[in-house]
C-alpha positions in Angstrom: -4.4 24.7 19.6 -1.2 24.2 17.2 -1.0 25.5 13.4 -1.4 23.2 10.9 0.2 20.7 10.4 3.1 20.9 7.4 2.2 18.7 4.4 5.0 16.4 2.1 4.5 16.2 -1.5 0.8 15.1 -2.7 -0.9 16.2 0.5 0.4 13.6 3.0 1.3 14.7 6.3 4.3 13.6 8.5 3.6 11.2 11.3 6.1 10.9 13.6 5.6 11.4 16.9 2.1 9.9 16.9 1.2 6.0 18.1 -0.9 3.9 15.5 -3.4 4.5 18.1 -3.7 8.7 17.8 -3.3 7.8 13.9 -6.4 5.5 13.6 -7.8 7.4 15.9 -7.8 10.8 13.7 -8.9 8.5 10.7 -12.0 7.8 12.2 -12.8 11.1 13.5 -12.3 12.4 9.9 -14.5 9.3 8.6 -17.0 10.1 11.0 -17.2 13.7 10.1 -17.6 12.8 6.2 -20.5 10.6 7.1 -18.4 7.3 6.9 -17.9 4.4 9.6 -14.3 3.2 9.9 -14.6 -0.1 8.6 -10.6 -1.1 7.1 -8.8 -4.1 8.6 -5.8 -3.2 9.0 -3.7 -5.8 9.5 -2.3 -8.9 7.2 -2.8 -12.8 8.1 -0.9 -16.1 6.9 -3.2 -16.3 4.5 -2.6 -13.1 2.9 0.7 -12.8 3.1 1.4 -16.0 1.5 -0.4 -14.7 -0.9 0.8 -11.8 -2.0 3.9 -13.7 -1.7 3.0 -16.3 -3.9 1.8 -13.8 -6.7 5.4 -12.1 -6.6 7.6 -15.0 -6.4 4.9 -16.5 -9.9 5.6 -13.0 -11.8 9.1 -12.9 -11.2 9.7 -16.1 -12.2 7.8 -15.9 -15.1 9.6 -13.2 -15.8 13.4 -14.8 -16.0 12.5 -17.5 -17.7 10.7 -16.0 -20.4 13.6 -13.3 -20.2 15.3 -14.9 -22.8 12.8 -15.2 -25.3 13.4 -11.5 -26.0 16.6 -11.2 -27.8 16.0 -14.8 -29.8 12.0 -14.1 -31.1 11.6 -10.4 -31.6 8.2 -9.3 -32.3 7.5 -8.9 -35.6 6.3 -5.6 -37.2 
């Protein structure tokens, strides 16, 4: 049996070395052993991506073209 395993910042542990498979495979042993079924999907559509896309590409241009707003109309105090 190995020590345990070294830990980054904020409790994460390193995974290299280890195939998605062994990863979501420890997940749902730990799930299973806090009383939990392993029920995340874990992977992204079309439909999804698109999207988040979409939301990004909207705030971002939102955010230029209001940009300039900013200097002209100050808020007032």
């Amino acid at each position: 049996m190995s020590g345990p395993r070294p830990r980054l910042p904020g409790g994460l542990i390193p995974v290299s070395g280890r195939t998605r498979q062994e990863i979501i495979a420890e997940d749902v042993r730990d799930l299973a052993r806090l009383g939990y079924a392993q029920q995340l999907f874990r992977e992204m559509g079309g439909f999804s991506n698109f999207a988040i896309s979409f939301s990004i590409i909207s705030v971002l241009t939102g955010a230029v073209l209001l940009f300039g707003y900013g200097p002209v109309c100050p808020p007032r105090i």
